[in-house]
TILOTOR-913102 format. One record per residue (C-alpha): x, y, z; chain. Coordinates in Angstrom, 2 decimals. Layout:
REM TILOTOR-913102
<node u="X" v="Y" w="Z" mol="A"/>
...
This chain:
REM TILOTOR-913102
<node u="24.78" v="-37.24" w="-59.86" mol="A"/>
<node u="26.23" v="-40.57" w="-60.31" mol="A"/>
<node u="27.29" v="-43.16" w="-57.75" mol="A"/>
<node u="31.08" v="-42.11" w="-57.72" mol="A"/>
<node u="29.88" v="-38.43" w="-56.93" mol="A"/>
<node u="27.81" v="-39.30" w="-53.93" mol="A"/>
<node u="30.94" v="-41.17" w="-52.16" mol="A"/>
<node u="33.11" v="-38.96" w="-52.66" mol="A"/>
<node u="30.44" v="-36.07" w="-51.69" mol="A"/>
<node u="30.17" v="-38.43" w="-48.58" mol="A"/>
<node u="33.91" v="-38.66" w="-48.11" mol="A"/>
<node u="34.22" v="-35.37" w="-48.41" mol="A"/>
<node u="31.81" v="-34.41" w="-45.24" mol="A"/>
<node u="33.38" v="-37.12" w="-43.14" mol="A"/>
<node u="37.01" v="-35.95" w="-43.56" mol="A"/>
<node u="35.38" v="-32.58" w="-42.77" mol="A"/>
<node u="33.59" v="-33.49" w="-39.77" mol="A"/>
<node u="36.31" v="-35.90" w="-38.44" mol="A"/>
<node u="38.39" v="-33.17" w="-36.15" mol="A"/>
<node u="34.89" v="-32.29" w="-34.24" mol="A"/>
<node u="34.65" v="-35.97" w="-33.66" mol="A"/>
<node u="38.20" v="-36.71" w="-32.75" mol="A"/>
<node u="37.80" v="-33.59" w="-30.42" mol="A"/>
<node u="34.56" v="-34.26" w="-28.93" mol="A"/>
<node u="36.17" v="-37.72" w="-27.58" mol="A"/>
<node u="39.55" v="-36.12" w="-26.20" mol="A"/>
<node u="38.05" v="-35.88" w="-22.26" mol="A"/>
<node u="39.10" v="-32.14" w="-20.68" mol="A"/>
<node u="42.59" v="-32.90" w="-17.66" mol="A"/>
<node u="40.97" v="-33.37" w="-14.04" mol="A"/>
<node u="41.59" v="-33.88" w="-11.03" mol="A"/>
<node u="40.07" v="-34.60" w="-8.04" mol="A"/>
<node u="39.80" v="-33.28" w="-4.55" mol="A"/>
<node u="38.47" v="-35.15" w="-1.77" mol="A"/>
<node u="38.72" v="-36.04" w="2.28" mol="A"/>
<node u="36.55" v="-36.02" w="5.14" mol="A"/>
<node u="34.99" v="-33.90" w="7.85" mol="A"/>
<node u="35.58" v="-34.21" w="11.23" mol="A"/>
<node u="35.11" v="-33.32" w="14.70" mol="A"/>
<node u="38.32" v="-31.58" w="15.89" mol="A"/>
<node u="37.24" v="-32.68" w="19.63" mol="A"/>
<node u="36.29" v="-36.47" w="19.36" mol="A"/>
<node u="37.33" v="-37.05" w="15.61" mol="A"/>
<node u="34.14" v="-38.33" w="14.86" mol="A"/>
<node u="32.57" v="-37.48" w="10.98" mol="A"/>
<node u="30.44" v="-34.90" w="10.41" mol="A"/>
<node u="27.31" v="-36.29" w="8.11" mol="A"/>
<node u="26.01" v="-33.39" w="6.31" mol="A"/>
<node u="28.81" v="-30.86" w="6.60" mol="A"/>
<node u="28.43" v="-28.31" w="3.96" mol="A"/>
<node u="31.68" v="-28.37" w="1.81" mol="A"/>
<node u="32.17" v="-25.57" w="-0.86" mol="A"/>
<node u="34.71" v="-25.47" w="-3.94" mol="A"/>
<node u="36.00" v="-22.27" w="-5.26" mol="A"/>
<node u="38.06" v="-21.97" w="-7.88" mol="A"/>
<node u="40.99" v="-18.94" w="-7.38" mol="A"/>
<node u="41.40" v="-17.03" w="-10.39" mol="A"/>
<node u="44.06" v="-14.68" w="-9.35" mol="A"/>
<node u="47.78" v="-14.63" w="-7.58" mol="A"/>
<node u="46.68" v="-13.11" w="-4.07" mol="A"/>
<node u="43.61" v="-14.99" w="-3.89" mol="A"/>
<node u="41.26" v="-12.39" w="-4.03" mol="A"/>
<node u="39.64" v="-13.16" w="-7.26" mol="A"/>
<node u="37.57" v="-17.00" w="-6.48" mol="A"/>
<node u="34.79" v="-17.96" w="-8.02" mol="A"/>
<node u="32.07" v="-21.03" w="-7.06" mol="A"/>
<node u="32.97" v="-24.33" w="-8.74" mol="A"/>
<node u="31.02" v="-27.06" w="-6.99" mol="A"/>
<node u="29.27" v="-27.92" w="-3.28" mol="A"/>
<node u="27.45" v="-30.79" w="-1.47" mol="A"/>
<node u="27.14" v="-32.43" w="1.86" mol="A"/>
<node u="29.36" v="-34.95" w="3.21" mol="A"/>
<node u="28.10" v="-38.61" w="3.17" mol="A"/>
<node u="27.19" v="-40.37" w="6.76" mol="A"/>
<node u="31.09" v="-40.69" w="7.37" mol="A"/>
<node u="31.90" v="-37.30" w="6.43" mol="A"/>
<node u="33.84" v="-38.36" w="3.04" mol="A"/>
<node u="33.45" v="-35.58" w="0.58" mol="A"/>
<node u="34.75" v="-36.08" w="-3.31" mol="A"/>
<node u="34.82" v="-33.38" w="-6.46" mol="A"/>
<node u="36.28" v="-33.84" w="-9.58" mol="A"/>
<node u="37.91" v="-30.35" w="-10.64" mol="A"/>
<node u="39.62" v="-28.68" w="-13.88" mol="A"/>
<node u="43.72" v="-28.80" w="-12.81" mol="A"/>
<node u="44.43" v="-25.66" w="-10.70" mol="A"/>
<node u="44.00" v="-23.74" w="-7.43" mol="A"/>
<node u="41.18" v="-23.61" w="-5.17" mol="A"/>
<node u="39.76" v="-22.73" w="-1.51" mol="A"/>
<node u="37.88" v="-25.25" w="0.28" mol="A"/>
<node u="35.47" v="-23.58" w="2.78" mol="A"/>
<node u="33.43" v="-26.32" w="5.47" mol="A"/>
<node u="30.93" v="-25.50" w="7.66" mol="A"/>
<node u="28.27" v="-27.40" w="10.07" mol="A"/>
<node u="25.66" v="-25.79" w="11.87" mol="A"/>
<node u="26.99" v="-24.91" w="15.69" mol="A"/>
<node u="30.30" v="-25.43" w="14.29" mol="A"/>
<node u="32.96" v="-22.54" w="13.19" mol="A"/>
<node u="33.45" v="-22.58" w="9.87" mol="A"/>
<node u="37.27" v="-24.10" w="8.43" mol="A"/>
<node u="38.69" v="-22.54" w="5.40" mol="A"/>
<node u="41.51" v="-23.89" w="3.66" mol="A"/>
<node u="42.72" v="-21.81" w="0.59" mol="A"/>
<node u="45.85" v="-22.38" w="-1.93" mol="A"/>
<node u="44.63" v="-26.02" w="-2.68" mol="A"/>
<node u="46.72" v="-26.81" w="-6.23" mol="A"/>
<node u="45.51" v="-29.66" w="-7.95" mol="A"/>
<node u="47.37" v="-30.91" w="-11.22" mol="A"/>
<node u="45.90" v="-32.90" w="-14.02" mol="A"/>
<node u="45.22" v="-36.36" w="-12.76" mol="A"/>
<node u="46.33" v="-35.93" w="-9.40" mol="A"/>
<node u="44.13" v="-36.31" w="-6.29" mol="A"/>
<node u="44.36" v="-34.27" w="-3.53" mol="A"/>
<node u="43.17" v="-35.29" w="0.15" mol="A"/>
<node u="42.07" v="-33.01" w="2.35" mol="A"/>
<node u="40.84" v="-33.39" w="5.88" mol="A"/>
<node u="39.19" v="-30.66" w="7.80" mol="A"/>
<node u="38.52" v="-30.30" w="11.39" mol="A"/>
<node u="35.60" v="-28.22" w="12.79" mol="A"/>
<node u="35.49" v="-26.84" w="16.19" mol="A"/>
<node u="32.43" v="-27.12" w="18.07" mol="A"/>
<node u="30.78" v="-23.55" w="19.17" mol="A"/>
<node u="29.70" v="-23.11" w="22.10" mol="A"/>
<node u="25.45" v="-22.66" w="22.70" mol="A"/>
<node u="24.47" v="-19.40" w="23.49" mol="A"/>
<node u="20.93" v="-20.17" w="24.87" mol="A"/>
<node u="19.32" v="-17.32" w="26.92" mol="A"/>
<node u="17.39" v="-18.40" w="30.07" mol="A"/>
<node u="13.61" v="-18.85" w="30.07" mol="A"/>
<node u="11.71" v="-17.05" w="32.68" mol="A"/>
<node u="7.72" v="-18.58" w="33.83" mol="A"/>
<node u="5.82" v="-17.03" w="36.00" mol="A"/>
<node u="2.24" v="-17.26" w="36.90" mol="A"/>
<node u="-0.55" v="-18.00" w="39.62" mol="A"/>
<node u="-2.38" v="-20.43" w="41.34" mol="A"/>
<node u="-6.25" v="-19.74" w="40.84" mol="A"/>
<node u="-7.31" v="-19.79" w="44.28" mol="A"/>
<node u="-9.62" v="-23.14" w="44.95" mol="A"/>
<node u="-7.87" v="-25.35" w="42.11" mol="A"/>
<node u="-6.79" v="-28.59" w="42.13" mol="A"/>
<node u="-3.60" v="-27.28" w="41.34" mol="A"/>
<node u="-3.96" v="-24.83" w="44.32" mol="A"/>
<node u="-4.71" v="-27.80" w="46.86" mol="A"/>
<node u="-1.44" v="-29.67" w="45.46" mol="A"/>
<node u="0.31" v="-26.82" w="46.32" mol="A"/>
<node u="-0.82" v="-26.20" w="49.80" mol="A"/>
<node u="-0.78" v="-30.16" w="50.18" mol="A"/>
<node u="3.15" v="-29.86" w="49.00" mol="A"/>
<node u="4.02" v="-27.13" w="51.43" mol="A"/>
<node u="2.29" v="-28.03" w="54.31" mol="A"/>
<node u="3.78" v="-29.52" w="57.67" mol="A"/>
<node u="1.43" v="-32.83" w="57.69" mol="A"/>
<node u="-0.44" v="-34.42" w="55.00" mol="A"/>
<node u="-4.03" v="-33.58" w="54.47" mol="A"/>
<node u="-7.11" v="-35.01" w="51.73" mol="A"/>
<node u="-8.32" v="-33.12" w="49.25" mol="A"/>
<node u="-11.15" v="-33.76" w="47.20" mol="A"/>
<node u="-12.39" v="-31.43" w="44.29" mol="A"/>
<node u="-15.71" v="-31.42" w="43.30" mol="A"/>
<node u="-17.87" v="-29.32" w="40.42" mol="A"/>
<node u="-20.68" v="-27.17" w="42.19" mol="A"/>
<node u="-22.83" v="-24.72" w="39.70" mol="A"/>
<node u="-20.22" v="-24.94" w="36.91" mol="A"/>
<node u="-17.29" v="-23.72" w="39.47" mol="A"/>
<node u="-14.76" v="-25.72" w="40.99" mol="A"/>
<node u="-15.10" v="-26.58" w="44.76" mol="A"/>
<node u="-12.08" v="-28.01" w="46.69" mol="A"/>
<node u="-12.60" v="-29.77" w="50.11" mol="A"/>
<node u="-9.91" v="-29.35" w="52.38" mol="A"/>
<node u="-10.72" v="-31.16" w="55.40" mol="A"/>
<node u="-13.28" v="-32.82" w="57.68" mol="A"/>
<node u="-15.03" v="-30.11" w="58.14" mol="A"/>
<node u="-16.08" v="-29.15" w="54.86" mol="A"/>
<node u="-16.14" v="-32.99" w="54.38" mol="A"/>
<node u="-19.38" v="-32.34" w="55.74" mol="A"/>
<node u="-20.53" v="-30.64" w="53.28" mol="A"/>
<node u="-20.09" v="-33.02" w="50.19" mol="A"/>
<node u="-23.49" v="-34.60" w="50.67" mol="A"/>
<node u="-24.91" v="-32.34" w="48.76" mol="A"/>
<node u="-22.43" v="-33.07" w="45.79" mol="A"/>
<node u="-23.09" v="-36.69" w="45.49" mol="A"/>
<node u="-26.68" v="-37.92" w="44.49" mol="A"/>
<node u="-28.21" v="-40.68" w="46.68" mol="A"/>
<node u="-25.63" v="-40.15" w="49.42" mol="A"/>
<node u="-26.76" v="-39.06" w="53.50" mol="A"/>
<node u="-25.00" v="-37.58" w="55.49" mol="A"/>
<node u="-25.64" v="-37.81" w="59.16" mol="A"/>
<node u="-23.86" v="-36.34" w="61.82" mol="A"/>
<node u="-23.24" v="-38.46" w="65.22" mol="A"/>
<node u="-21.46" v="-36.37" w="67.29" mol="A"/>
<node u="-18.78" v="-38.39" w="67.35" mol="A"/>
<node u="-15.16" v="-37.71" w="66.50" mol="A"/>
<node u="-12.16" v="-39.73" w="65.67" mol="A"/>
């Protein structure tokens, strides 16, 4: 095969391949859809909104298929470049009600902006109920009787045997000599 034969052979597979190329740079129409989310009460964005694009394939609307989703940036801008044509938009945000906006037409080129509002739900938080008892002799026992009672009183706790001893008053005040090493306790008589 001479020299002419292998340029035209190459010639040949160029002019062949040449549509494909031509084709493969020729970009597909879009368009774009974007907007923001915001709070319907205070207008504020909605970071992190979930925003969902669905593309409608038939007349009454019934027919939609998933095209695209993502979260709204930190001011609640949203932005998705489509194929020309219709489509639902459908935003939600957690303890918000969800905003659907259908029969969104976009044509090649164009942009379309859309801004949705979401309505804050209210919480439906079901009350907590405690209930328990003071163990009789407990610090937390004294606090209690201390918090209720007419005057204020002293109370000292003290460890005896592995149990826990509380000392309510002068009385058993008396008593706490034999809870504290080195100490003597001796009684006068006397009263204040």
């Amino acid at each position: 095969m001479g020299a002419a034969a292998v340029a035209v052979a190459w010639w040949a597979v160029c002019l062949a391949l040449a549509p494909a190329v031509v084709r493969a740079q020729t970009p597909a129409p879009t368009a774009v859809i974007a907007g923001r989310v915001l709070d319907q009460e205070d207008h504020q964005p909605l970071p992190n909104a979930r925003v969902g694009v669905y593309r409608i394939e038939t007349a009454d609307s019934a027919g939609w298929t998933a095209i695209a989703g993502s979260l709204t940036a930190a001011d609640g801008a949203y932005r998705f470049v489509v194929a020309p044509g219709r489509y639902r938009l459908i935003f939600s945000y957690q303890t918000y009600s969800t905003n659907v906006v259908d029969d969104i037409v976009v044509a090649a080129g164009e942009t379309k902006e859309i801004l949705a509002t979401l309505t804050p739900k209210p919480l439906q938080i079901k009350g907590v109920e405690i209930k328990g008892t003071e163990a009789r002799g407990s610090e937390a026992s004294s606090l209690s009787k201390q918090k209720r009672a007419a005057y204020v009183s002293d109370a000292i706790t003290v460890m005896r045997q592995g149990k826990t001893v509380t000392l309510l008053n002068r009385k058993s005040l008396e008593g706490i000599a034999e809870f504290l090493p080195g100490y003597l306790y001796q009684d006068d008589g006397k009263r204040n």
